[in-house]
C-alpha positions in Angstrom: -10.8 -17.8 4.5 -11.3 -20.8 6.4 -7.9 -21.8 8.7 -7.1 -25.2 9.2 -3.9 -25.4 11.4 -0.4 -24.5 11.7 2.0 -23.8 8.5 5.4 -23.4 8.5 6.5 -19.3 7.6 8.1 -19.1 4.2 11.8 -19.0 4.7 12.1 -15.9 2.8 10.0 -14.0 5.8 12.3 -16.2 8.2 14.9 -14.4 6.8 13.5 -10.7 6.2 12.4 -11.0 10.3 16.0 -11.9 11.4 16.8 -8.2 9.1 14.5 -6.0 10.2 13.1 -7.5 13.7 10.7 -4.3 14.7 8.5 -5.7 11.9 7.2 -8.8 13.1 7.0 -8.1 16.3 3.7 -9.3 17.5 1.1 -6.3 18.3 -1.1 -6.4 21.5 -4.5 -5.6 19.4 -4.6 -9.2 17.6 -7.5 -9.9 15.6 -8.5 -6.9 14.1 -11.1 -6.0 11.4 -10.9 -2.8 9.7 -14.4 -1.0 9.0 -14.7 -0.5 5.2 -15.6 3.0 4.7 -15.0 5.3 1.2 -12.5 7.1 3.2 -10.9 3.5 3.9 -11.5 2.0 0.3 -9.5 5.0 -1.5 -6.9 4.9 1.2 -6.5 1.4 0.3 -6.3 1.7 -3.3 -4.2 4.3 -3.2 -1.6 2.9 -1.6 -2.2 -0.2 -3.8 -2.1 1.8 -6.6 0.7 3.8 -5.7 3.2 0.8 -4.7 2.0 -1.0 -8.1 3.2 1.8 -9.8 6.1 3.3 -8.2 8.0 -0.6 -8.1 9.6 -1.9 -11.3 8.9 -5.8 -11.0 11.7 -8.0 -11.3 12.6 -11.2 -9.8 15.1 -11.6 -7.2 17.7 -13.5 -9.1 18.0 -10.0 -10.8 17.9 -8.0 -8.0 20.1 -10.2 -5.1 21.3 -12.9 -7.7 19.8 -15.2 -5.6 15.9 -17.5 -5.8 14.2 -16.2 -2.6 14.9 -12.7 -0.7 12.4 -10.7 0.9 13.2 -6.7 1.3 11.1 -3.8 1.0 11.7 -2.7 -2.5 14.2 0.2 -3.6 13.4 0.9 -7.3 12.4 -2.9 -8.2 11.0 -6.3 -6.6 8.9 -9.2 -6.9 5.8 -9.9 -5.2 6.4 -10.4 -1.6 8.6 -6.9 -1.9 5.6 -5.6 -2.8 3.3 -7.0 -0.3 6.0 -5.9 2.5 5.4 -2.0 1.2 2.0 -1.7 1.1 2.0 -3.4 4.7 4.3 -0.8 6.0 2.1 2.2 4.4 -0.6 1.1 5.9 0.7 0.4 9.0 2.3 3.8 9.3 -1.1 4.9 8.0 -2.4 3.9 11.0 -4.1 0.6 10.4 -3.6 -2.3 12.7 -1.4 -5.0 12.2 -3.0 -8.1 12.8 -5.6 -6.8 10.2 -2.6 -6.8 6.8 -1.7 -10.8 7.1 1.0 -11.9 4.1 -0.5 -14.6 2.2 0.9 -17.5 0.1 -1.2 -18.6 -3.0 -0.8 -20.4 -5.9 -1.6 -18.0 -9.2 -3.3 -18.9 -11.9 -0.4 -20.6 -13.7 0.3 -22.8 -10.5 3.2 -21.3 -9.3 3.8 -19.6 -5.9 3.0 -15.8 -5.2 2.5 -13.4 -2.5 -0.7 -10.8 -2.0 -1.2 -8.6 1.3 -5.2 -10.2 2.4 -6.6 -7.1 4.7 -9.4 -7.7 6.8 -12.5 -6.1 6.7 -15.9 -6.1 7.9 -17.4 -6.7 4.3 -14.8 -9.7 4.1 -10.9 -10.6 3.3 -10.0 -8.7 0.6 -6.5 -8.9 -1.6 -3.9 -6.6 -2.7 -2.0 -7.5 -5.6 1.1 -6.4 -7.5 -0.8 -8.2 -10.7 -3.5 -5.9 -10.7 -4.1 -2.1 -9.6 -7.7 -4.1 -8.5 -8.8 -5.0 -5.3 -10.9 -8.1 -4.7 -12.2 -10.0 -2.4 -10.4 -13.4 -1.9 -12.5 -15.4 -3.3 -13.3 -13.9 -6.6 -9.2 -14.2 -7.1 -8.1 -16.6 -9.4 -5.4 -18.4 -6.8 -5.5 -21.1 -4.6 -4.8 -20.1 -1.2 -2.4 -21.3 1.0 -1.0 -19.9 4.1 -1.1 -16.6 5.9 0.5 -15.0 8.6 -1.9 -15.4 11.8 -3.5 -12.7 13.2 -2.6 -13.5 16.4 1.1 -12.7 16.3 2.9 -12.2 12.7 5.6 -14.9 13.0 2.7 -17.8 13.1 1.2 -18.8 9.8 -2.1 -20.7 9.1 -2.9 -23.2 6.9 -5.7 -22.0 4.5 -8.5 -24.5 3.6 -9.0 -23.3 0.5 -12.7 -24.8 -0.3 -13.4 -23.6 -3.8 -10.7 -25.7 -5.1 -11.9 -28.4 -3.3 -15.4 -28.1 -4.9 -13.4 -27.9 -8.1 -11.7 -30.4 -7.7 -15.1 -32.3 -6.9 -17.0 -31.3 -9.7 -14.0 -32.6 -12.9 
């Protein structure tokens, strides 16, 4: 993923940060890069896996009765719930923050959605509420937006997303 500047955090992780504060505290190893072992890969789908399955989606009109909260699921949630859980699993895994960045795309039906990107040494790859599979960014179908920095949580980057600029270029 190519970053080109500053972005503005969604207001929903403004919120969720005032809530629970120890979470986006920034971490003094920024920049990390997890080495993609097996070991690694299953613990990563596992947890993918296992917050997939274990949270009932639902939107948070129906949960909150309001458009936009962020929370670490209970029994149901929507997509940034998700990506909250199976950031916290990994951190208290043991994996390093600055290496599990939220991430703001645009899906494959143009609207707005939330996957955990997780750096590795073979390359970003995305966790997804959509899809028990993990990929590598760029063979998602989304447009990518913004992320949280992996210099310090509460800083997001814009995300040149070039693919959709060559797509753009080719119509």
């Amino acid at each position: 993923m190519s970053i080109h500047g500053v972005a503005a955090p969604p207001v929903g992780y403004v919120q969720f940060c005032a809530e629970y504060p120890a979470d986006c505290r920034p971490e003094k190893d920024t920049d990390q890069v997890v080495t993609l072992t097996q070991a690694v890969w299953n613990q990563l789908n596992q947890i993918n896996t296992g917050v997939n399955t274990a949270v009932l989606p639902a939107t948070d009109m129906e949960i909150y009765g309001v458009l936009e909260h962020w929370d670490y699921p209970k029994l149901a949630g929507d997509c940034e719930d998700y990506v909250l859980e199976k950031r916290r699993d990994l951190i208290q895994s043991g994996w390093p923050e600055s290496a599990l960045l939220i991430t703001v795309v645009r899906d494959e039906t143009g609207s707005g959605h939330a996957v955990l990107t997780v750096r590795t040494n073979r390359g970003d790859v995305v966790l997804d509420n959509k899809t028990d599979k993990i990929l590598v960014w760029a063979d998602t179908p989304y447009t990518y937006l913004k992320r949280q920095s992996t210099r310090d949580p509460n800083t997001w980057d814009l995300i040149e997303d070039a693919r959709t600029s060559l797509v753009g270029s080719l119509k």
